[in-house]
C-alpha positions in Angstrom: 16.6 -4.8 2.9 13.6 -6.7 3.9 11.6 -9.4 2.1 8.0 -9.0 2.0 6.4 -11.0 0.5 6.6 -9.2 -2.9 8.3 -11.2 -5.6 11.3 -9.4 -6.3 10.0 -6.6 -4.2 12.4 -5.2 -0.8 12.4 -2.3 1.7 14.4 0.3 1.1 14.4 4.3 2.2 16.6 6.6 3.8 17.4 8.2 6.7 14.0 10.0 7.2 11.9 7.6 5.0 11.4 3.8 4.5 9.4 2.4 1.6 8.4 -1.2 1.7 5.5 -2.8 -0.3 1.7 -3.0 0.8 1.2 -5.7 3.3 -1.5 -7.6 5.2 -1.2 -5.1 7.7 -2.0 -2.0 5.9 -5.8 -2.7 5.4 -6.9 -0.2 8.0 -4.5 2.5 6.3 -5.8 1.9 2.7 -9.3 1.5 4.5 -8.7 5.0 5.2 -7.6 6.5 2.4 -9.8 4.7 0.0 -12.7 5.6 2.0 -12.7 8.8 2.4 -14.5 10.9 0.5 -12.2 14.0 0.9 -8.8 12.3 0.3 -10.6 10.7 -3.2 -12.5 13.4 -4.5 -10.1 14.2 -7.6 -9.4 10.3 -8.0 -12.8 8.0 -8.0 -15.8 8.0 -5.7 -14.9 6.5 -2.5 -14.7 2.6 -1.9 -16.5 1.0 1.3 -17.7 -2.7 2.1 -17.0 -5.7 0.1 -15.4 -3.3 -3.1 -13.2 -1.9 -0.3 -12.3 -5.1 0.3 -11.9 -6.6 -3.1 -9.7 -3.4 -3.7 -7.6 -4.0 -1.3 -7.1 -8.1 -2.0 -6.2 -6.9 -5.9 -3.4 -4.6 -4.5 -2.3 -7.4 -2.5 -2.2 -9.5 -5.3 -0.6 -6.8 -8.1 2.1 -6.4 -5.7 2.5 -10.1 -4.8 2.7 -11.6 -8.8 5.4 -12.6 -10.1 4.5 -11.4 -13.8 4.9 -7.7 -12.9 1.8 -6.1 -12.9 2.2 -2.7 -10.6 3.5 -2.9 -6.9 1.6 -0.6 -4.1 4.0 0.8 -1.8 3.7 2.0 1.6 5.9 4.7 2.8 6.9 5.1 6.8 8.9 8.0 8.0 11.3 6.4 10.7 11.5 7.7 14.3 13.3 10.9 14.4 13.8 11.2 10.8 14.1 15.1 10.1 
């Protein structure tokens, strides 16, 4: 397992998938998803600009506290994983 960043929060998967929590690196993904009309059309109207960005920073933050308040994971298949 892997720290982080999230208190109390690791890695972990298996053979085909690894989960770890949202980092830094994951803005463009959740940029992506967040964004798009299509993927959000059943959960809220699409985010873009500064609320894009303040959603993002909250997530960050949620998954970062130490006072548990909800974790955002991201999930990775691994290289050959079948």
């Amino acid at each position: 397992m892997t720290d982080t960043g999230a208190v109390g929060a690791r890695e972990f998967g298996s053979a085909r998938l690894e989960m770890r929590p949202l980092a830094d690196a994951d803005a463009p993904l959740y940029a992506r998803i967040y964004g798009d009309a299509e993927l959000m059309r059943f959960v809220a109207a699409p985010l873009s600009g500064a609320a894009l960005q303040r959603s993002f920073n909250a997530a960050l933050e949620s998954t970062r506290a130490r006072n548990f308040r909800g974790r955002y994971w991201r999930m990775v298949e691994r290289a050959g994983g079948q």
